[in-house]
RODO-2510 file (C-alpha; in nm, 4 decimals, decimal comma):
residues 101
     n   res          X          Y          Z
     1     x     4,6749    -3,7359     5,5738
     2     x     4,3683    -3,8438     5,3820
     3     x     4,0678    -3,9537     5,5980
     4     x     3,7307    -4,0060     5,5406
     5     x     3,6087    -3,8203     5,8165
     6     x     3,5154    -3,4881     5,7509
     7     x     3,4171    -3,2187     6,0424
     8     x     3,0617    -3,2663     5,8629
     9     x     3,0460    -3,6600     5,8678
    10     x     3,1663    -3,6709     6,2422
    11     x     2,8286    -3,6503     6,3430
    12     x     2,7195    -3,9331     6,1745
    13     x     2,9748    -4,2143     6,3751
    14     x     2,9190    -4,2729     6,7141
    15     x     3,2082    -4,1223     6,9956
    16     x     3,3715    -4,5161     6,9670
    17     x     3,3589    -4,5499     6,5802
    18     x     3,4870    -4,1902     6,5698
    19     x     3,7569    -4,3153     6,7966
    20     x     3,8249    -4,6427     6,6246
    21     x     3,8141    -4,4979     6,3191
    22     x     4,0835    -4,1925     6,4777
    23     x     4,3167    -4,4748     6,6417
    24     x     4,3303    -4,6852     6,2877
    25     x     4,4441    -4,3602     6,0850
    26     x     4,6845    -4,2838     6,3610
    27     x     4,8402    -4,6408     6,3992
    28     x     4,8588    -4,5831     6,0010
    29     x     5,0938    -4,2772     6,0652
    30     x     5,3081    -4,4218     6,3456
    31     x     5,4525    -4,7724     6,1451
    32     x     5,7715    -4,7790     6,2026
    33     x     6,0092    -4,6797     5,8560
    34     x     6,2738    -4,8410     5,7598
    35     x     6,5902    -4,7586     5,7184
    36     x     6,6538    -4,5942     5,3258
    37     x     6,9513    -4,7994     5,2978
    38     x     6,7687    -5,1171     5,3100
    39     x     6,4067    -5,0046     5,2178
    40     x     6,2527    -5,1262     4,9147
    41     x     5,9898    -4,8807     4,7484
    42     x     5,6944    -4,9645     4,4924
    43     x     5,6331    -4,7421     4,1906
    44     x     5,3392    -4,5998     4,4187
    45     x     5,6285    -4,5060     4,6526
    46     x     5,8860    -4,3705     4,3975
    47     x     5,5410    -4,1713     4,2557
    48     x     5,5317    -3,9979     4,5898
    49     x     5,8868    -3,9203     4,5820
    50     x     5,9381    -3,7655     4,2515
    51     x     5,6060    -3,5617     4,2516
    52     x     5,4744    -3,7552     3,9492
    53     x     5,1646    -4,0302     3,8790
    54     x     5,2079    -4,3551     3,9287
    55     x     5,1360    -4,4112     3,5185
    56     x     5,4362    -4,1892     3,4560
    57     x     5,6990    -4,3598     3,6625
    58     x     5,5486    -4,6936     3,5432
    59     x     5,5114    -4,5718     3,1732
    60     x     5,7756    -4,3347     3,1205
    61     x     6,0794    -4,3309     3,3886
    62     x     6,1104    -4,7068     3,5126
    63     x     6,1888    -4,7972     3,1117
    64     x     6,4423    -4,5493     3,1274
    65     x     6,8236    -4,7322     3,0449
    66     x     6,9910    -4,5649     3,3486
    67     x     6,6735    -4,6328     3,5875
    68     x     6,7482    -4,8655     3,8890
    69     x     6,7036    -5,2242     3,8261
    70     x     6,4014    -5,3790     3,9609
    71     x     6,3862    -5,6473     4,2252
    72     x     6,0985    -5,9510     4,1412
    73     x     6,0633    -6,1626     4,4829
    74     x     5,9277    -6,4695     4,3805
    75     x     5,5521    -6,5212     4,4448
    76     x     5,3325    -6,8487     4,3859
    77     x     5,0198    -6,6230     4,2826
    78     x     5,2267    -6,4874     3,9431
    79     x     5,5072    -6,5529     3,7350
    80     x     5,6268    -6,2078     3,7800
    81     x     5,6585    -6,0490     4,1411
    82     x     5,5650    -5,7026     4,1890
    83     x     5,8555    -5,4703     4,0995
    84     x     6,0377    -5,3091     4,3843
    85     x     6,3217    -5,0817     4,3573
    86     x     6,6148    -5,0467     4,6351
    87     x     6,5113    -4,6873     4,7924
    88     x     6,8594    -4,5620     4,8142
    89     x     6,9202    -4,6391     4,4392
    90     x     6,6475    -4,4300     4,3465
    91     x     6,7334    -4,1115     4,5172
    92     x     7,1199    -4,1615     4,3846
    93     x     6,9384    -4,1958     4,0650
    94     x     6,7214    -3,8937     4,0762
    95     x     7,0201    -3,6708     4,2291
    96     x     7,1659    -3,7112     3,9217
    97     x     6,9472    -3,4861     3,7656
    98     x     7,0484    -3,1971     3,9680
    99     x     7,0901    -2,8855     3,7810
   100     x     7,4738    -2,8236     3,7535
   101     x     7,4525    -2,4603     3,7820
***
C-alpha cells in the first residue's frame, strides 16, 4: 500500500484528516474484485501482474502476434477506447511460458 502519510507527516494532519485520510486508503483496499473470468485489466493492470513497466507491456509484449486481443469500448471523447484485455486471457497467455522442465 502506498500512502502519503508517513509516521513523520502524521503530525502535521489533524486526528480527523488523519482519519479521513486513513478511511479513504482503506475504502481503496476493500473494492470489491471481480471475478477473473469476467474482469477486464488495463496495461497498468497486466504491468502489475507480470512484474514489468507499464512501457514494456505497452511497447514490447501487447504487439506480440500471440498476445490477447484487445477490447476498444466505444467512447465519445476519442476515436480509439482505451485498450482492455480479458483478465483470464492474459494469465492463459502468460502460463504458456512456463518452463517445460
Amino acid at each position: 500500500m502506498n500512502t502519503s502519510i508517513t509516521a513523520g507527516s502524521a503530525s502535521m494532519y489533524s486526528d480527523s484528516d488523519l482519519i479521513t485520510r486513513l478511511a479513504a486508503e482503506l475504502a481503496k483496499q476493500l473494492q470489491p474484485t471481480l471475478p477473473i473470468e469476467i474482469d477486464l485489466w488495463d496495461i497498468a493492470t497486466i504491468a502489475t501482474y507480470l512484474k514489468r513497466s507499464e512501457s514494456v507491456v505497452r511497447e514490447r509484449m501487447a504487439c506480440l502476434p500471440d498476445f490477447p486481443k484487445a477490447i476498444r469500448l466505444p467512447s465519445t471523447r476519442s476515436v480509439r477506447g482505451q485498450a482492455l484485455y480479458r483478465a483470464k486471457e492474459i494469465i492463459q497467455w502468460a502460463s504458456r511460458y512456463q518452463d517445460k522442465n
